[in-house]
Structure formats: structure tokens, C-alpha cells
N, C-alpha and C positions, 0 to 999 in steps of 0.2 A: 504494500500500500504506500501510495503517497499523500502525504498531507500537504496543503495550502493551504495558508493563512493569506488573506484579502492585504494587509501590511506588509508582509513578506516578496510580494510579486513586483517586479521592475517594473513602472509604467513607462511605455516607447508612444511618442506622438505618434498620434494616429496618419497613416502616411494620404488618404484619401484628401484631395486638393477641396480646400473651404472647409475645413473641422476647424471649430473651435472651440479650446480649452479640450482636445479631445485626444485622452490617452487607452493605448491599447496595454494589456498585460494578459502573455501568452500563456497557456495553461499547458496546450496539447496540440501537435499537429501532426497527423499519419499521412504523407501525400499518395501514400499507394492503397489506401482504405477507404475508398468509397471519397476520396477528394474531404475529409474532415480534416477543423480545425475547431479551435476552444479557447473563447479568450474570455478575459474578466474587462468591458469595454467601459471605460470613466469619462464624466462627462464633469469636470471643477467650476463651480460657478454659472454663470451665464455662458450657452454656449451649446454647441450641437456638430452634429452630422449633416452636412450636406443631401437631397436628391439626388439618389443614383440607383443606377441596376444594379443588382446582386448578379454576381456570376456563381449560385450558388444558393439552393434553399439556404435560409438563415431564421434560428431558432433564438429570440430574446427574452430573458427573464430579469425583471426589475429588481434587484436583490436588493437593491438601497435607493432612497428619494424618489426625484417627483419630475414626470414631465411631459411630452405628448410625445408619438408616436403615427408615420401616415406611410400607407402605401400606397398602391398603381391608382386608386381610385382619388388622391386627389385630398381624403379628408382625413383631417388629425383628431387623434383621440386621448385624453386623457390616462397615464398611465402611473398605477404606485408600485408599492412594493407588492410581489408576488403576482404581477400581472403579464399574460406573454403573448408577445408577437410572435407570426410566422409568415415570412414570405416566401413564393416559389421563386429559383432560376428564373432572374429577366423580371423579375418587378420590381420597379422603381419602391425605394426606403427612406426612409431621414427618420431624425428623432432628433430632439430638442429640449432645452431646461433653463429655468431662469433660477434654480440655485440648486444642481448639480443630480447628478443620475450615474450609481452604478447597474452595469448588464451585464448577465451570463451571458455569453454570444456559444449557440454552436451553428456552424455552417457545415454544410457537405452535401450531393447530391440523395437527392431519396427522403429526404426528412419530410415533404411534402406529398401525403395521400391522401385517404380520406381522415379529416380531422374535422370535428363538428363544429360548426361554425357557431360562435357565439354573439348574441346583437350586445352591440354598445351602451 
């Protein structure tokens, strides 16, 4: 077993162009296992993720604070602690926070099947 502590994990700027205040801290990545990776994604302050495509289902869990969240459709939604996103490969993301947002992130092909759709 490995253990993680949330303090323990290096944060690297997040390399994607327009993040702001937006660090990445890698957990796991297998590039010959179904294209997965696992990161702990921080958002400090005011400050977000850019609109963009996933090249790559992507699965977010709110583990810390408060912010919105929008995918291919356009509209943002409210999100806290314990709440999750899931985009398929090729839908447009962002997410956003006026006083800071930790996220489980996992990515990899296949995380997207039938998953019950919950209304907002």
C-alpha cells in the first residue's frame, strides 16, 4: 500500500494555457493501462480552468471547497465537497472558484458508460 497525505504531494502548475492559481499534484499515471492518470487538481484562491476538450473521459470529485463546474452544454453548476463531475473524450470542461477548490481528477479512456444521470 501507498499512502498520500493531501500536504505531502508536490503541486506543479497546471500546464493547460489560461489556469489560474491552478496546481496539479500527481498521484498515478499507467500510460499503457487503458490511457489513466490520477491527480489531486488545486485551484488557490480566485481562479480556474480554462474551456477545453478532454482528450480523455475525466472523472472529478470535490474533496475540498466550493465552486462551479460546466461542460459541452454550455451551463455551470454549483459544486461542494463530495460532489462529481464526469465528462466523455471531446467534451468541452472548465471549472472555477472565487476562494479555492481541491479535485480528485481521474482521466482514462472507458470511465464513461452508462452512468445515471442526475438533475441539478
Amino acid at each position: 500500500m501507498r499512502l498520500f497525505r493531501a500536504a505531502d504531494i508536490t503541486p506543479v502548475p497546471a500546464a493547460l494555457p489560461g489556469c489560474v492559481s491552478a496546481f496539479n499534484g500527481p498521484l498515478a499515471e499507467a500510460a499503457r493501462v487503458d490511457d489513466v492518470a490520477c491527480d489531486i487538481m488545486r485551484v488557490i484562491g480566485a481562479g480556474g480552468i480554462p474551456v477545453h476538450e478532454g482528450r480523455r473521459d475525466q472523472m472529478c470529485t470535490v474533496i475540498a471547497g466550493h465552486g462551479w463546474m460546466r461542460g459541452g452544454e454550455g451551463e455551470w453548476f454549483e459544486v461542494g465537497v463530495g460532489d462529481v463531475a464526469l465528462w466523455a473524450e471531446g467534451e468541452a470542461r472548465s471549472w472555477r472558484t472565487e476562494t479555492g477548490i481541491t479535485l480528485m481528477s481521474v482521466r482514462g479512456r472507458g470511465l464513461v458508460g452508462d452512468v445515471p444521470t442526475a438533475s441539478a
